[in-house]
C-alpha positions as CSV (number, residue, x, y, z in Angstrom):
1,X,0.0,0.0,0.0
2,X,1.1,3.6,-0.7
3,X,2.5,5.4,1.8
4,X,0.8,8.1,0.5
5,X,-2.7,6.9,1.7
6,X,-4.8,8.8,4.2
7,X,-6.3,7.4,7.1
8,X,-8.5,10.3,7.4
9,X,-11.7,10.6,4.9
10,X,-14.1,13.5,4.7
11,X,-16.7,13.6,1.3
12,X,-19.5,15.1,0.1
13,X,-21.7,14.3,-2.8
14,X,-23.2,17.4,-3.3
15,X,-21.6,20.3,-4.8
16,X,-19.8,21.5,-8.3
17,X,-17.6,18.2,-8.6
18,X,-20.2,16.0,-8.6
19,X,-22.8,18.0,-11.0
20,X,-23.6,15.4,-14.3
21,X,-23.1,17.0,-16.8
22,X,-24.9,15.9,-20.6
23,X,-23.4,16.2,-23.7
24,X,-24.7,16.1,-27.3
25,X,-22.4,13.5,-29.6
26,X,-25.0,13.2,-32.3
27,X,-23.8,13.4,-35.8
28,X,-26.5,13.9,-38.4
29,X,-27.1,11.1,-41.5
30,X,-25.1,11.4,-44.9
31,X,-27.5,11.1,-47.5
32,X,-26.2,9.5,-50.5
33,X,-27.8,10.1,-54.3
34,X,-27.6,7.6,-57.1
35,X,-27.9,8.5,-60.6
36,X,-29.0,6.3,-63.7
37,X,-31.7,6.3,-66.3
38,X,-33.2,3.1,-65.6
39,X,-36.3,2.6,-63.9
40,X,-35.4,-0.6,-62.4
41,X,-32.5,1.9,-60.5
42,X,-34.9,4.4,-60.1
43,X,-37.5,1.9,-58.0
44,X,-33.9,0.7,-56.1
45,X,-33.3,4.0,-55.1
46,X,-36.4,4.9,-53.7
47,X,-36.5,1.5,-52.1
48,X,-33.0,2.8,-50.6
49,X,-34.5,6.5,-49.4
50,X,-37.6,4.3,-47.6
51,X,-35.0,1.7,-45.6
52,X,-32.9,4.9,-44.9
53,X,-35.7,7.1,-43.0
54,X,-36.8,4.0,-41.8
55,X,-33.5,3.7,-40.5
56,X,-32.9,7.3,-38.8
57,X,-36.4,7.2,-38.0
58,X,-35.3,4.8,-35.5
59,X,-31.9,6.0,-34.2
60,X,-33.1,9.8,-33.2
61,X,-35.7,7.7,-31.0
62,X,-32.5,6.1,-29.0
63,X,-32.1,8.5,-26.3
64,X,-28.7,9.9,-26.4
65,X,-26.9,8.9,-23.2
66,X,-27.3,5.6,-24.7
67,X,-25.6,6.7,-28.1
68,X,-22.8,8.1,-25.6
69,X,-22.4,5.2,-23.7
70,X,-22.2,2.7,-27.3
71,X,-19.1,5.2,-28.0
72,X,-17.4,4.3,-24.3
73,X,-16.8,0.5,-24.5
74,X,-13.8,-0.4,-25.8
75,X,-14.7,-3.7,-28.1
76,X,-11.2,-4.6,-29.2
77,X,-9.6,-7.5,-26.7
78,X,-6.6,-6.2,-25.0
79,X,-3.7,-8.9,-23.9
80,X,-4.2,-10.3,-20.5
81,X,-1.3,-9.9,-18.2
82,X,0.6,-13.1,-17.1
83,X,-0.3,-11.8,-13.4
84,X,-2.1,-9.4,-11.8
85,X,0.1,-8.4,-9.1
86,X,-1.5,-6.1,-5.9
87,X,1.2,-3.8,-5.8
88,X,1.4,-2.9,-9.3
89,X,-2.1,-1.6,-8.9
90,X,-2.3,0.1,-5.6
91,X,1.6,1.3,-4.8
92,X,2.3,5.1,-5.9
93,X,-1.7,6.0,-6.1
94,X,-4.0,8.4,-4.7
95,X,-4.7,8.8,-1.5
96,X,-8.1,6.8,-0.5
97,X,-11.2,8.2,-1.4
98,X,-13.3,6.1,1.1
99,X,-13.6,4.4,4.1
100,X,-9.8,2.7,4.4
101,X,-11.8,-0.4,5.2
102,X,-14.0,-0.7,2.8
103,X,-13.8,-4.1,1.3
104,X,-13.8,-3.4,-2.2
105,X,-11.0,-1.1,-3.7
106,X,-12.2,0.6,-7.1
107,X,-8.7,1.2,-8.7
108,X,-8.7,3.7,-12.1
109,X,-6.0,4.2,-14.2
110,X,-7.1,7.5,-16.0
111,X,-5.5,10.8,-18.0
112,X,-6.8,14.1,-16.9
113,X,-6.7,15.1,-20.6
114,X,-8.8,12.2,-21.5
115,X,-12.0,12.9,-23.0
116,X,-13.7,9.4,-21.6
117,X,-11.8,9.6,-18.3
118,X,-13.9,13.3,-17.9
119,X,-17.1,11.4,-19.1
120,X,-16.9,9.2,-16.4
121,X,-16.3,11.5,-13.9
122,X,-19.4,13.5,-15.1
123,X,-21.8,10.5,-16.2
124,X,-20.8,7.6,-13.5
125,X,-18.8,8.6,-10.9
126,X,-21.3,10.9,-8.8
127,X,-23.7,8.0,-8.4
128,X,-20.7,5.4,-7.3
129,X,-19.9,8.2,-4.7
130,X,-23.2,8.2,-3.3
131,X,-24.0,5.0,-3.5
132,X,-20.8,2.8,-2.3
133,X,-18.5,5.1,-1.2
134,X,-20.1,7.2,1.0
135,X,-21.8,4.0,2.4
136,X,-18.7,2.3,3.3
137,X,-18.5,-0.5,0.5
138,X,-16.1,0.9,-1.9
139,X,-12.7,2.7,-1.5
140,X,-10.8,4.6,-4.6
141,X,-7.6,4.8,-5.6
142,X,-6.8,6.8,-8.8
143,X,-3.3,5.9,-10.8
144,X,-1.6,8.2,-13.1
145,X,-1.8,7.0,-17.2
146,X,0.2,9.6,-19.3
147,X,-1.3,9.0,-22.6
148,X,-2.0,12.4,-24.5
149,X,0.6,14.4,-23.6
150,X,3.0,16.6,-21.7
151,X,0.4,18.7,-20.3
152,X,-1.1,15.2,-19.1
153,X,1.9,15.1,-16.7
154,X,1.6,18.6,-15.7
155,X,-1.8,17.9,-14.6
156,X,-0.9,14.6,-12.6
157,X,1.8,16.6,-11.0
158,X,-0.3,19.5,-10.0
159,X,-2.7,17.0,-8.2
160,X,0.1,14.6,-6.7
161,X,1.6,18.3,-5.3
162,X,-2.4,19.2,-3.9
163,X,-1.7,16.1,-1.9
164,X,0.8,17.4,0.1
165,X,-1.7,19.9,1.5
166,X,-4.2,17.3,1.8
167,X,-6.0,18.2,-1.1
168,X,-5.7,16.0,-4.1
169,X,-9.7,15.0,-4.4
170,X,-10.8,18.3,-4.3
171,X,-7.5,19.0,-7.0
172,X,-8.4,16.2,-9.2
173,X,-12.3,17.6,-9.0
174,X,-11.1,21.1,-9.9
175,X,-9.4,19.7,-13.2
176,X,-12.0,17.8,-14.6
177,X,-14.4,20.6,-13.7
178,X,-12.8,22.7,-15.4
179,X,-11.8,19.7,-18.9
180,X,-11.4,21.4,-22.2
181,X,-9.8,18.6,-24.9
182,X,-7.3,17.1,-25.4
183,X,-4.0,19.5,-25.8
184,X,-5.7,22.4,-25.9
185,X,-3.9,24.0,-22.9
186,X,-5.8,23.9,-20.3
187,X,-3.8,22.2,-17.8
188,X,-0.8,24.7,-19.3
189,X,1.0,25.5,-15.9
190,X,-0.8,29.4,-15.2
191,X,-3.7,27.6,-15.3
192,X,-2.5,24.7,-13.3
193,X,-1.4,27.1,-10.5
194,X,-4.9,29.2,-10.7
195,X,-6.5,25.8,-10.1
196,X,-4.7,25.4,-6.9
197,X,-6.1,29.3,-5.9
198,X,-9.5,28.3,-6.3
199,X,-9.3,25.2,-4.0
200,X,-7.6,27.4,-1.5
201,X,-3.9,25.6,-1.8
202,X,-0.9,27.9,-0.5
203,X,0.4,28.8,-4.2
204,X,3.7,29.6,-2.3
205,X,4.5,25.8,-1.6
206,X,2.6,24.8,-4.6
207,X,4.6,26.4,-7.2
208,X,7.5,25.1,-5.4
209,X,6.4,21.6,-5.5
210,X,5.4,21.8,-9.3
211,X,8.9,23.6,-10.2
212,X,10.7,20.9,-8.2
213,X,9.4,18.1,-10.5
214,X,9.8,15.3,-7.2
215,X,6.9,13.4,-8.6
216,X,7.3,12.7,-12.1
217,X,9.2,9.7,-11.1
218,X,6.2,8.2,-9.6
219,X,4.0,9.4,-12.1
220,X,6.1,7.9,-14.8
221,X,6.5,4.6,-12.2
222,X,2.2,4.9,-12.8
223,X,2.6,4.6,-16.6
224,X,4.9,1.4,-16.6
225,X,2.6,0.0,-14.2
226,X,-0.6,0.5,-16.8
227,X,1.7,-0.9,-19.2
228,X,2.9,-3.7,-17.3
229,X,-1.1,-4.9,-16.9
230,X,-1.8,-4.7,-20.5
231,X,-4.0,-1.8,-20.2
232,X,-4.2,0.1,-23.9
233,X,-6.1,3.5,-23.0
234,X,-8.2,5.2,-20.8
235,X,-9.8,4.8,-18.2
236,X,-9.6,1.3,-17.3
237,X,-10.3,-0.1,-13.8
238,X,-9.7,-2.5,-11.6
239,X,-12.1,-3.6,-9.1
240,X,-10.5,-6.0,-5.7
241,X,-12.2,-7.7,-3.3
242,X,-10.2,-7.5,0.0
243,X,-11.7,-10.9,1.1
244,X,-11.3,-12.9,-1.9
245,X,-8.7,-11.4,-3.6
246,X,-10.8,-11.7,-6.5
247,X,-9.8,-9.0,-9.4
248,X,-12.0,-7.9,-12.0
249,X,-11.2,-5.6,-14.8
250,X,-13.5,-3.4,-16.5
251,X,-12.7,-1.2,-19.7
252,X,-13.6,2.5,-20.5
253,X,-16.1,4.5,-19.0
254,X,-19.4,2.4,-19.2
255,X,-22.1,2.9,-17.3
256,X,-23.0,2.8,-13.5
257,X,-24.9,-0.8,-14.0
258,X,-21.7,-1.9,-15.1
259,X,-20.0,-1.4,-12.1
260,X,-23.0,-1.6,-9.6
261,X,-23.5,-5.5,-10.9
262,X,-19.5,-6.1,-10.5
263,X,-19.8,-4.6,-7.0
264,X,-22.7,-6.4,-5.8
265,X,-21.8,-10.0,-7.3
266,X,-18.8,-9.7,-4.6
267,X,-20.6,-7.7,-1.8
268,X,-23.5,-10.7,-1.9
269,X,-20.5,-13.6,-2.1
């Protein structure tokens, strides 16, 4: 275990952090046109036009979060590891969002730049907060996955340096509150620092911290570690039951059904 991990936990549900947040990914129909004098085209065409409303017809009436959610599951199969080993998933992470004795750990390997990685902070995580965390059945630990770019590992800094104040929930909150793309400068470092300001952080020690560069050792440590368990993009988690041992791995940000029925197959065991 980290010996970053606090033994102290304080949470709320309520509040900016946890306000889902919906988001309009649908892209409108091409319409294709075929030319040609015969009539036995001009009856396949219009054949063509009738199957193709048909068709749309019944896509806009799929409600959209479900459109989103098709777009978050990963379908390619990634390489298993040869072993899964404790260690390489918990050592160098987060502090513990949770009670420390909760007997399911919900570890995510995520990239603050990631567009999915926001979506499930948005779209899943409030209701896992509310509805195993804050009840004692699930702890978090968040791992660092560099796979964007350099402003990625500014951002992973910035929150590994919040933790030395005791914030680095309330920093990681504050960054994907405040997502804007991929490499679009948002986590540059003004903006990194102006973060910290608005969760109250003493900038004085925090700029010192981030121009001292101590943790990208630990953050790059985080990366091999993804690596190491085959794990291809983000986020991906990792779901352990204390008493069993038991490891189950789940891919992208899907739904909160998808990890509710993980989590209460081994809370019912």
């Amino acid at each position: 275990m980290s010996e970053d991990v606090n033994d102290k936990f304080t949470f709320s549900v309520e509040g900016k952090e946890y306000v889902i947040n919906e988001k309009s990914n649908l892209r409108g129909a091409k319409k294709n046109t075929i030319h040609g004098p015969s009539i036995i085209i001009g009856v396949a065409i219009t054949a063509i036009c009738v199957i193709g409303i048909f068709f749309s017809l019944n896509v806009n009436n799929i409600e959209e979060s479900q459109l989103i959610e098709r777009e978050l599951i990963e379908t390619k199969t990634t390489p298993e590891p040869t072993e899964i080993s404790i260690k390489t998933l918990i050592n160098n992470g987060s502090p513990i969002l949770g009670n420390q004795n909760a007997p399911i750990t919900l570890i995510e390997f995520g990239d603050f730049q990631c567009h999915f990685c926001n979506v499930h902070f948005h779209n899943t995580e409030p209701a896992l907060l509310e509805n195993f965390v804050a009840t004692g059945k699930v702890k978090i630990i968040f791992k660092d996955y560099i796979i964007i770019g350099s402003d990625s590992v500014g951002a992973a800094h910035g929150a590994h340096c919040a933790k030395e104040q005791g914030k680095y929930w309330e920093y990681h909150s504050v960054l994907y509150n405040n997502w804007a793309g991929e490499n679009t400068g948002w986590v540059g470092k003004q903006n990194l620092v102006q973060y910290a300001d608005d969760i109250k952080l003493d900038l004085e020690l925090f700029v010192e911290c981030m121009d001292s560069q101590r943790y990208f050792e630990i953050i790059k440590q985080n990366t091999s570690d993804a690596q190491t368990l085959g794990i291809t993009g983000t986020p991906a988690f990792f779901i352990l039951d204390q008493k069993s041992s038991n490891i189950q791995k789940i891919i992208g940000a899907q739904p909160y059904e998808t990890f509710e029925r993980v989590f209460n197959s081994m809370i019912e065991k």
